[in-house]
C-alpha angles and dihedrals in degrees: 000000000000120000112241119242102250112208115256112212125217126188116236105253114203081248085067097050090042083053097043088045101049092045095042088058095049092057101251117161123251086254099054097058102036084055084042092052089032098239132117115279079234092063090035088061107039080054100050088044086049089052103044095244126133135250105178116128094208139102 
């Protein structure tokens, strides 16, 4: 039987939130900066709601 992938946790650096917030404000998609901080789009969301920061791609 296959093992199951177990989650690894990371804490956010300041690094992270500068990251999430720059590219929150340029428009970027969820995608593009969970694949840009290496986490899931599910974790990036839940953070930037936490946060108060949007994620909308629109105008």
């Amino acid at each position: 039987m296959a093992k199951k992938k177990t989650a690894v946790r990371r804490a956010w650096s300041k690094e992270d939130y500068r990251v999430l917030k720059t590219m929150a404000r340029d428009k970027q998609g969820v995608k593009k900066i969970a694949k840009a901080l290496k986490r899931s789009p599910g974790a990036t969301s839940v953070m930037a709601a936490t946060h108060g920061i949007s994620l909308s791609t629109r105008g």
